[in-house]
C-alpha positions as CSV (number, residue, x, y, z in Angstrom):
1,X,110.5,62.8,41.3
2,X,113.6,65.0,40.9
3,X,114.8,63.2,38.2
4,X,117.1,64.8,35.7
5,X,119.0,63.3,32.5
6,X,122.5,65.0,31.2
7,X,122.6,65.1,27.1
8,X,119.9,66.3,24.4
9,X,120.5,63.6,21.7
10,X,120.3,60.0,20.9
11,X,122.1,59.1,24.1
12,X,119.0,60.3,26.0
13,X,116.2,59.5,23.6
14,X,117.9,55.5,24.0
15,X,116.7,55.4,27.8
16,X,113.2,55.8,26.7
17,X,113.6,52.9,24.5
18,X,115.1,50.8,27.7
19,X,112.4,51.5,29.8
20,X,112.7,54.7,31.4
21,X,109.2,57.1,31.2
22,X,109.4,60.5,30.5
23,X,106.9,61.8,32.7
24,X,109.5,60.8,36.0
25,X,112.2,63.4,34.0
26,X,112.1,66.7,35.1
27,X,113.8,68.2,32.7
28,X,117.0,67.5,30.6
29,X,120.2,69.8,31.2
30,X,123.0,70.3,27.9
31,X,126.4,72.4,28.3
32,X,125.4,74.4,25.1
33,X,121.5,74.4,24.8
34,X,119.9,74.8,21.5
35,X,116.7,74.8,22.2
36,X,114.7,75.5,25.7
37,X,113.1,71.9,24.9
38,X,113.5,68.8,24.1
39,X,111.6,65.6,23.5
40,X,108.8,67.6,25.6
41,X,110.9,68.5,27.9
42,X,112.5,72.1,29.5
43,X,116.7,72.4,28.7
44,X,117.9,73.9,31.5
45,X,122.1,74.4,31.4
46,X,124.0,73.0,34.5
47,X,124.1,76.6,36.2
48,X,120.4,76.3,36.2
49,X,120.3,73.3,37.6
50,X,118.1,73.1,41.3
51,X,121.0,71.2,43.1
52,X,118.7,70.9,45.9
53,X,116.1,69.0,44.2
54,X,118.0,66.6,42.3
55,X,117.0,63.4,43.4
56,X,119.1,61.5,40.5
57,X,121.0,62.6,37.4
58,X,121.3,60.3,34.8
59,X,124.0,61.5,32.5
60,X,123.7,60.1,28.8
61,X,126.5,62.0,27.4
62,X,129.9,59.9,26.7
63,X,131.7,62.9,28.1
64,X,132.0,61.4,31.4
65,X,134.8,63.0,32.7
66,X,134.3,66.6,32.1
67,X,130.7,66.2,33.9
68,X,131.5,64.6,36.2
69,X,134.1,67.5,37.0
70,X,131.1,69.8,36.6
71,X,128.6,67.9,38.6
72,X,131.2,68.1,41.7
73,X,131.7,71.6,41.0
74,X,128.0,72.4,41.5
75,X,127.6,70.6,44.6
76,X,126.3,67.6,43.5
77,X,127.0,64.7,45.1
78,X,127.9,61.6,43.5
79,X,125.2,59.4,45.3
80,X,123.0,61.2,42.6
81,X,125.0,61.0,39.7
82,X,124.4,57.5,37.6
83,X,126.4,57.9,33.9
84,X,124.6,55.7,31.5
85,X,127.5,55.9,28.9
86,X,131.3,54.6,29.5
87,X,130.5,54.1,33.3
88,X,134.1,52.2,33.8
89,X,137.8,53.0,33.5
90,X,139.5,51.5,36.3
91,X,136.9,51.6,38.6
92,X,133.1,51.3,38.2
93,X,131.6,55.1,38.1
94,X,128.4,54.5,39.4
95,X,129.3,52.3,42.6
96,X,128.3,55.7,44.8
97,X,125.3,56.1,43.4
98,X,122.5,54.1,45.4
99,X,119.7,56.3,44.3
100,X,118.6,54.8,40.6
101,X,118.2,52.1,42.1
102,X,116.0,53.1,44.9
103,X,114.3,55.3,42.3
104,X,114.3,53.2,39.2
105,X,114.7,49.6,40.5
106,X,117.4,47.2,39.6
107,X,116.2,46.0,36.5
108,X,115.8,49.3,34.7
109,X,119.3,50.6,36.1
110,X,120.8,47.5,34.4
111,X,119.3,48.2,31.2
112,X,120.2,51.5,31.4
113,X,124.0,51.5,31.7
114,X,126.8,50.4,29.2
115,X,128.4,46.8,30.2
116,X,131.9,47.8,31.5
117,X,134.7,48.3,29.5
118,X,138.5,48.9,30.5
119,X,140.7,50.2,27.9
120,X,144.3,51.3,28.2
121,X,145.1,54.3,26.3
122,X,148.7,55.4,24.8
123,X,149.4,58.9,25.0
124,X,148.1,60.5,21.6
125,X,150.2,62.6,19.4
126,X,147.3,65.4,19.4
127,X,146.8,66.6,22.9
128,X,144.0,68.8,21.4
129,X,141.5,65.8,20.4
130,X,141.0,65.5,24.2
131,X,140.4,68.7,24.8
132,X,137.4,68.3,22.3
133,X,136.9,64.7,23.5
134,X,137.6,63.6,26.9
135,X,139.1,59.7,27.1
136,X,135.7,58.5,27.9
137,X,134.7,59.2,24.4
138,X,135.0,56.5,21.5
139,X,138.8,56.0,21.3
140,X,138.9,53.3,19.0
141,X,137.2,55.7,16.4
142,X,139.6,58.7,17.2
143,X,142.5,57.1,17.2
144,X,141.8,55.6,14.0
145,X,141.2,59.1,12.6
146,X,143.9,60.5,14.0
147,X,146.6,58.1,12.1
148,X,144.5,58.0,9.1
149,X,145.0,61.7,9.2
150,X,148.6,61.4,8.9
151,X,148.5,58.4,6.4
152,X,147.0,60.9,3.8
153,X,149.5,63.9,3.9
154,X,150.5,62.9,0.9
155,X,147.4,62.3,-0.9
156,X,145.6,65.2,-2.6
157,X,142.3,66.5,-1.9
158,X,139.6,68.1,0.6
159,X,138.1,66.8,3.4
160,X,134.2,65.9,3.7
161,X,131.8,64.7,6.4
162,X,127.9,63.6,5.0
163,X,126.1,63.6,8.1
164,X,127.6,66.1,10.6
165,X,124.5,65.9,13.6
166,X,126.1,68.3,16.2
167,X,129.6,68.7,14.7
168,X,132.4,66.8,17.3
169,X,133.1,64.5,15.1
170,X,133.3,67.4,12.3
171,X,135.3,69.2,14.5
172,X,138.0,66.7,14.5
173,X,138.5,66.6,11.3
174,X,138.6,70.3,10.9
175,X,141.2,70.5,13.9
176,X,143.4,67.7,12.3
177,X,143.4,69.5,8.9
178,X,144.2,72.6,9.2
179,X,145.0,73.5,5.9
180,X,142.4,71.7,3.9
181,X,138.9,72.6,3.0
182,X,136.2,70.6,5.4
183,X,132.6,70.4,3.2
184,X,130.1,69.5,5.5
185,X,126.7,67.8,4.4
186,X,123.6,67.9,6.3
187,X,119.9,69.0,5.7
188,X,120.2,70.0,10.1
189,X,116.5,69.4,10.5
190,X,117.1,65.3,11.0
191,X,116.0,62.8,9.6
192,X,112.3,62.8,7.0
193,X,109.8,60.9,9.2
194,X,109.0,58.4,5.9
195,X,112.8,57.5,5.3
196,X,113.2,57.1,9.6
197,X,109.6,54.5,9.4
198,X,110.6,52.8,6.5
199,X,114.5,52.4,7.2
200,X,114.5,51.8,11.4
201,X,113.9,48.8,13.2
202,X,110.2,48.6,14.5
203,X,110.9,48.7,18.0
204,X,113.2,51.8,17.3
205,X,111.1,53.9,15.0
206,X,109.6,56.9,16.4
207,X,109.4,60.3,17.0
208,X,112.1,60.4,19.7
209,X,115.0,59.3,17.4
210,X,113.8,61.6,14.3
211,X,113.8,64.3,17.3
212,X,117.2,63.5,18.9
213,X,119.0,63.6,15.3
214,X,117.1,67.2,14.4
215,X,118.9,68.8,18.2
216,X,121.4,70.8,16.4
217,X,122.3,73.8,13.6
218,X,124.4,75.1,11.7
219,X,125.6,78.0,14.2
220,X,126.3,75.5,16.6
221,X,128.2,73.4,14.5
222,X,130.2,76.2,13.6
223,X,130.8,77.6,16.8
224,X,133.0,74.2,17.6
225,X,135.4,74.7,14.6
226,X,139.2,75.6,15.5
227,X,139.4,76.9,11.9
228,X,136.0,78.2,10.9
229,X,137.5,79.9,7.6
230,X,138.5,76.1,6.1
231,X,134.9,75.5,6.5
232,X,132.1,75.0,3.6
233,X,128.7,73.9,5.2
234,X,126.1,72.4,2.4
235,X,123.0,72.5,4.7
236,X,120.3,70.4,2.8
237,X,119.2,67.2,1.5
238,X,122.3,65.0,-0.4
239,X,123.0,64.9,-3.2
240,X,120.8,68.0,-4.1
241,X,123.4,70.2,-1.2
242,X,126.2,69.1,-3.4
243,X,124.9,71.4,-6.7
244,X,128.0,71.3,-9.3
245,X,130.7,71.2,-6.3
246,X,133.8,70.1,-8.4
247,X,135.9,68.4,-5.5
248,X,137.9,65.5,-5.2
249,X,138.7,64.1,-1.7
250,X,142.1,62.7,0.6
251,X,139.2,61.5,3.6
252,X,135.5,61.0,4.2
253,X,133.0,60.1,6.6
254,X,130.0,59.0,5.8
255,X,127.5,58.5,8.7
256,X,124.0,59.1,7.8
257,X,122.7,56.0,9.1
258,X,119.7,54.6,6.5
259,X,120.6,52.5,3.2
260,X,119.2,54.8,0.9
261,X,121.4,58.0,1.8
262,X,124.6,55.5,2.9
263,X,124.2,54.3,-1.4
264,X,123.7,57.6,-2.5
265,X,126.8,58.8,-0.4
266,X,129.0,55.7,-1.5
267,X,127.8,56.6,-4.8
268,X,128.8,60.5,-5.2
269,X,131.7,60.3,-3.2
270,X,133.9,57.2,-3.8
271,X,134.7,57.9,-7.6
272,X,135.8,61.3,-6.2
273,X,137.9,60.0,-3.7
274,X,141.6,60.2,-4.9
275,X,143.6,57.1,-4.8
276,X,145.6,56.5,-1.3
277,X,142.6,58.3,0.5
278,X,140.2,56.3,2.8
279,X,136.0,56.9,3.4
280,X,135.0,55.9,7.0
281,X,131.7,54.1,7.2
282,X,130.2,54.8,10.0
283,X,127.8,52.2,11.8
284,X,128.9,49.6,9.2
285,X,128.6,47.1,12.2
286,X,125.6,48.5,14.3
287,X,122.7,46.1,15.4
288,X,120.2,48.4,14.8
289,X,121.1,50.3,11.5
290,X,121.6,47.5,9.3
291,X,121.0,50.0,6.4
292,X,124.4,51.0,5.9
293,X,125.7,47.4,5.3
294,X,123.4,46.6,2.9
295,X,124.3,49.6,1.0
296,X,128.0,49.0,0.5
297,X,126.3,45.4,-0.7
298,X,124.3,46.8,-3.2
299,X,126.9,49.7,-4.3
300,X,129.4,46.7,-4.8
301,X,126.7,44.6,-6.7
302,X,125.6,47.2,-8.9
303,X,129.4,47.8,-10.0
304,X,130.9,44.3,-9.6
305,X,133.5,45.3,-7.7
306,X,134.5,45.3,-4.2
307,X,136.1,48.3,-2.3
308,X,138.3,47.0,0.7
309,X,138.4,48.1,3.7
310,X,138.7,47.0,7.6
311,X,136.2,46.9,10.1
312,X,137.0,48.9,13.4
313,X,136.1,47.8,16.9
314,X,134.8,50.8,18.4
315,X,131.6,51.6,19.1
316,X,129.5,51.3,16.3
317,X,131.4,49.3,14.1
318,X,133.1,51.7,11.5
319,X,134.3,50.3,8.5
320,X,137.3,52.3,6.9
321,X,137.6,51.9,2.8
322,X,140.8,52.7,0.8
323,X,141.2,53.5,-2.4
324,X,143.6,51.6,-3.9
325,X,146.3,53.3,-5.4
326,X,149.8,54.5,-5.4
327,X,149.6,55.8,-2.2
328,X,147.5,53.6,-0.2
């Protein structure tokens, strides 16, 4: 079958967990390849695409709109494109496509998309973040950044992401601080195969998520920064990348998934937070990771304290801590 799928990460490696079987994928396409495979599979950029013998796309990227401007521009039609990932904004995306279903049957296409969603969105103040993030992306979690990033102009400090994967959310925070340092903590070779077994849900643990996480490097990363000179990348495992770094922070996020690195993140960065300044936790609320939960428990035990913060509604439940202070 001429069956193609849009996106090298941990959108695509979720349809495998749904039901979808690699051996019907031809091969998976990516806008800025970083390897010529993945998950087994040949990466083939949309110029190489065979338009003639595309059957069906799936498209597991949340950058719905700026594919599906490519996708048209190619020739495709849009009978073959299904997007698994914020398929509704007014209208439902996929109501032209009647080939997964024919190809896939009714009961995988339905586990394979998103449940609608319809949000309005005010006009941001940072026209920019959309050019990085088209409005099909996780607004909640943007927005929220984006007036958190105003919030702290006031509050001392650098900037720090621990867990960067392929940089957009990295780049972000590098375009709305352009005049404070950005450290950036990752080993870039995913996740250790023990921590991912001993950490994941059964039914999620395997190769294919330890091999969606490891898509990315530190040129590519780099390559999306608007101000590449603010930028200090600490590639390795945390807390060893961090050496004698003498930093305190105005904003951090923390996404790195598992209870073990989400505790030794809380742990390094939160006294080195300055007062006023908030740490975004990513996932706090996600089904699957319940790691990163636990950990604020246990940091919060093992201290007697309790850091406060408020729970977002976007897509994996991010959990924004302040340090209180004069200037929270």
């Amino acid at each position: 079958m001429g069956i193609y799928v849009w996106g090298t990460g941990c959108g695509a490696s979720e349809l495998f967990k749904k039901g979808l079987l690699k051996e019907h994928i031809a091969a998976f396409v990516d806008t800025h390849p970083i390897a010529d495979a993945f998950l087994g599979k040949p990466v083939l950029t949309p110029e190489q695409l065979p338009i003639e013998e595309v059957e069906l796309l799936l498209v597991a990227s949340r950058h719905t709109q700026s594919v599906l401007s490519t996708c048209l521009a190619l020739g495709l039609k849009r009978d073959v494109l299904f997007f698994t990932k914020n398929r509704y904004q007014l209208q439902d995306i996929n109501a032209e496509c009647i080939t997964a279903a024919q190809l896939l049957g009714s009961s995988l296409v339905d586990k394979l998309q998103e449940p609608c969603q319809i949000i309005r969105e005010p006009r941001m103040k940072y026209p920019e973040i959309l050019t990085v993030h088209d409005k099909s992306q996780d607004y909640v979690r943007i927005k929220t950044l984006e007036l958190l990033a105003a919030s702290v102009q006031n509050v001392p400090g650098a900037i720090a992401e621990l867990g960067v994967y392929k940089g957009d959310f990295a780049r972000l925070l590098n375009l709305l601080f352009p005049t404070r340092k950005l450290y950036l903590f990752d080993s870039f070779q995913g996740f250790e195969p023990q921590e991912a077994a001993r950490e994941l849900n059964s039914e999620h643990c395997g190769t294919d998520f330890i091999n969606a996480h490891a898509n990315t490097s530190v040129p590519s990363v780099l390559k999306k920064m608007p101000y590449p000179d603010l930028i200090d990348v600490r590639e390795g495992y945390f807390p060893f990348s961090a050496g004698n770094l003498n930093e305190h922070f105005a904003l951090v996020s923390l996404d790195v998934d598992f209870e073990e690195t989400t505790y030794t993140g809380l742990s390094w960065f939160w006294p080195r937070l300055n007062p006023g300044g908030y740490l975004l936790l990513h996932d706090y609320n996600s089904p699957d990771l319940s790691g990163v939960k636990a950990a604020l428990l246990h940091y919060e035990m093992e201290h007697n304290t309790h850091l406060p913060g408020v729970p977002l509604c976007d897509i994996n439940g991010t959990l924004v801590l302040c340090k209180p202070g004069v200037f929270c």
